[in-house]
C-alpha positions as CSV (number, residue, x, y, z in Angstrom):
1,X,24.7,27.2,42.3
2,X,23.7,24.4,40.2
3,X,24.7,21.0,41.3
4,X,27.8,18.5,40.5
5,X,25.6,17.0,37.0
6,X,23.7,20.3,35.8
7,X,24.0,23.1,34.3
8,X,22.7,26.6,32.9
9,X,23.9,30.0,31.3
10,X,24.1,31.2,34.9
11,X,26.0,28.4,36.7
12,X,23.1,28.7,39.3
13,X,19.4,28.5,39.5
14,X,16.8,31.8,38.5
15,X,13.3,32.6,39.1
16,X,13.4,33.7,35.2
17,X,12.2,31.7,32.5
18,X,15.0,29.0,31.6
19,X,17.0,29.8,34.5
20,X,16.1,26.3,36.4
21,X,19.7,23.7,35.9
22,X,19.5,21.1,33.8
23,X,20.9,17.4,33.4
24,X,24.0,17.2,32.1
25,X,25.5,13.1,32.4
26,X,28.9,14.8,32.2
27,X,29.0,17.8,34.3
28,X,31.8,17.4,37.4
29,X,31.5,20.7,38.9
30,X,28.9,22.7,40.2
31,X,28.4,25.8,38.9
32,X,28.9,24.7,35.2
33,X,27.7,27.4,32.8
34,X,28.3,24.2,29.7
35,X,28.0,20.7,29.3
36,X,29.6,18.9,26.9
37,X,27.7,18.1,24.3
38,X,24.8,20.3,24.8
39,X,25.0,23.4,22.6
40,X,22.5,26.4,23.1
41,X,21.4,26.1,19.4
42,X,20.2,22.8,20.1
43,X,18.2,24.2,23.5
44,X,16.9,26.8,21.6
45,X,15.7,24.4,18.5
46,X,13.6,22.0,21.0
47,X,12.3,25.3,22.7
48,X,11.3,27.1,19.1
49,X,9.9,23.7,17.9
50,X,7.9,22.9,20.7
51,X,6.5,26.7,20.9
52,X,5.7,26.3,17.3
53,X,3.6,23.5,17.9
54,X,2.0,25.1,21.1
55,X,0.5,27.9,18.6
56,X,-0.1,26.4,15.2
57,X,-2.3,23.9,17.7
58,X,-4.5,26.5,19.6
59,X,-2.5,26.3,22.8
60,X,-4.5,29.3,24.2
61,X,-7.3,27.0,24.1
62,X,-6.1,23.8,24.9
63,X,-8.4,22.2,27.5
64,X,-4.6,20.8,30.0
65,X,-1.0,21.6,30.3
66,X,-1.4,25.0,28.5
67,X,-0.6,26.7,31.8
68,X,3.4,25.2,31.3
69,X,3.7,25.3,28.1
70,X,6.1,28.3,26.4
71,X,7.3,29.4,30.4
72,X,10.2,27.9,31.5
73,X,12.3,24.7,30.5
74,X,10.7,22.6,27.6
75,X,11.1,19.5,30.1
76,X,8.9,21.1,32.6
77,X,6.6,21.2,29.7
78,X,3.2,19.5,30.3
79,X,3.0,16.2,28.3
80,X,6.6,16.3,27.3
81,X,9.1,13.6,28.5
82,X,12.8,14.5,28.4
83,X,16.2,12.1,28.8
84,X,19.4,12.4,29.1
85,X,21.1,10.1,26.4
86,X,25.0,10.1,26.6
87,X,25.8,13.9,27.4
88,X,22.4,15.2,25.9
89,X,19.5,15.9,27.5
90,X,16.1,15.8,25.0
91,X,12.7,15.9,24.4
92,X,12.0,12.0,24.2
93,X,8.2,12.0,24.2
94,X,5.4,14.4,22.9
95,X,2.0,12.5,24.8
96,X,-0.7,15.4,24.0
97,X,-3.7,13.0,23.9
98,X,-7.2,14.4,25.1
99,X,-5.2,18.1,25.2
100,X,-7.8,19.7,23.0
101,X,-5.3,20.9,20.3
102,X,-7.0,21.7,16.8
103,X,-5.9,22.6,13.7
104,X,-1.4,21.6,12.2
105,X,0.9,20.0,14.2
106,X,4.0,21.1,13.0
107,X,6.2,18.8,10.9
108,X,9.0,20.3,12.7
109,X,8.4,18.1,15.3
110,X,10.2,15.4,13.5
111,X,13.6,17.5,13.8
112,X,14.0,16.8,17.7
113,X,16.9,14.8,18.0
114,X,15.7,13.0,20.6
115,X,11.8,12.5,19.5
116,X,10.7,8.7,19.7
117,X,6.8,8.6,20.6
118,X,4.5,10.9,19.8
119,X,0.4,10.6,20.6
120,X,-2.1,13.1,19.5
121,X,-5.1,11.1,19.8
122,X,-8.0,12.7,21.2
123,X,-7.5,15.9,19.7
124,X,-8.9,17.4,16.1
125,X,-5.7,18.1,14.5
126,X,-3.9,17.6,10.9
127,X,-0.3,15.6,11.2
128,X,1.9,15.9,7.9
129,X,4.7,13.3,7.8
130,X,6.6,15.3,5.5
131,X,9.7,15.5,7.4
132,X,9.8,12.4,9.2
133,X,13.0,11.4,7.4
134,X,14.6,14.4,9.4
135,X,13.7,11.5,12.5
């Protein structure tokens, strides 16, 4: 079962992809298939985002972290920093600096709730700030 303060669709841990519990600030039981504030849309939307960025970058290729990246959790993604704010957990921090990505990073980026540092230094990529009102 997952633990008093986590959660998943399952209400217990799985060797699948996603099936690992996750933070949830409110969560009093254990077993909790929900957590307040969390919605699977907005799961889904970090994982989709993040995924998107993986590929329009040349994940395949990337020199680190590709080996965690689009398998499991988004928080167990390498160079991604997640944290629980009130009732929602979220990616924080993209830090892909040195990964070797090349070519777009995704403007989408700029629709995680959450998002407050980004770094792509190091890398030979093109950033459009297009959507950063959506910050």
């Amino acid at each position: 079962l997952c633990r008093k303060g986590t959660y998943n669709d399952y209400g217990r841990s799985r060797g699948s992809n996603n099936g690992e519990c996750k933070a949830c600030a409110n969560g009093q039981f254990a077993g909790a298939t929900t957590c307040d504030g969390i919605t699977v849309e907005s799961d889904n939307m970090e994982k989709k985002i993040l995924d998107k960025l993986y590929v329009e970058s040349g994940g395949s290729q990337w020199t680190k972290g590709k080996d965690t990246w689009m398998n499991g959790p988004v928080c167990s993604y390498e160079g991604v920093v997640c944290a629980i704010e009130g009732a929602n957990e979220g990616v924080e921090e993209i830090n892909l600096a040195g990964f070797g990505l090349i070519g777009n990073v995704t403007a989408d980026i700029f629709q995680l709730p959450s998002l407050k540092k980004v770094d792509f230094s190091q890398n030979v990529v093109e950033l459009s700030f297009r959507d950063i009102g959506k910050a």
